[in-house]
C-alpha positions, 0 to 999 in steps of 0.5 A: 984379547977382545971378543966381540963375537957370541960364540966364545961367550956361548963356549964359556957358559958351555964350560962354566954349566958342564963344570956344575953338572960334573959337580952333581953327577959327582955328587953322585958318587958321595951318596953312594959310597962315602955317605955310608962309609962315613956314617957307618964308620962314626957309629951312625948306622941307625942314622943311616938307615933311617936315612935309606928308609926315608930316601930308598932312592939311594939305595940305587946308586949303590946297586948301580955304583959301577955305572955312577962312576962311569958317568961321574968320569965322562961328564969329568972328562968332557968338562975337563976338555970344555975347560983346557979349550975355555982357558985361553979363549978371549974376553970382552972388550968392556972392563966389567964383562972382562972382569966378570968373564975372569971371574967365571972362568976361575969359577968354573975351574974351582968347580972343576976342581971341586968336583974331581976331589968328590969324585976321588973320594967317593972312588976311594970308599966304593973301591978302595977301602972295601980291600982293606977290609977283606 
């Protein structure tokens, strides 16, 4: 399929920075939840508050992992839909545009994928594993 209109290449870049910013409010998930339960559970506790005493910013994520989690899953949901419309949307006419709005599109997807792996496991040490411990 041809495109020769801005509008579908505006959707791809929507898709393809929506995908990077799933990525970090994912990311977010990490810091607040797995990061600890990893360095913690290897015998780096020293590590880790050394860590919290250097950044005390992260403490907020772990007070505030409810509301991180929620944030996390919205911008996975809208990217999530910016990536099932952006999937079938056409390509420039020109090989090499093609070829790079293909790579962008399988880009944007790994990223995509990425994210929700990061998402799953923070998920997993901030609500899950705390059950086996009790």
């Amino acid at each position: 399929m041809a495109v020769n209109s801005t509008d579908e290449m505006t959707s791809l870049k929507q898709t393809k920075a929506a995908s990077v910013l799933s990525l970090f409010t994912s990311g977010g998930t990490l810091i607040c939840c797995a990061l600890p339960a990893l360095l913690v559970g290897i015998g780096a506790g020293a590590a880790m508050s050394t860590l919290v005493s250097s950044v005390p910013q992260l403490v907020w994520f772990s007070e505030h992992k409810l509301g991180v989690f929620i944030f996390a899953a919205l911008m996975l949901i809208i990217s999530g839909i910016m990536q099932w419309r952006a999937r079938s949307l056409p390509c420039p006419i020109d090989p090499a545009l093609a070829a790079t709005c293909i790579a962008t599109r399988k880009t944007s997807f790994r990223v995509y994928v990425f994210s929700v792996l990061i998402f799953l496991i923070g998920g997993f040490f901030a609500f899950i594993a705390p059950l086996f411990l009790q």
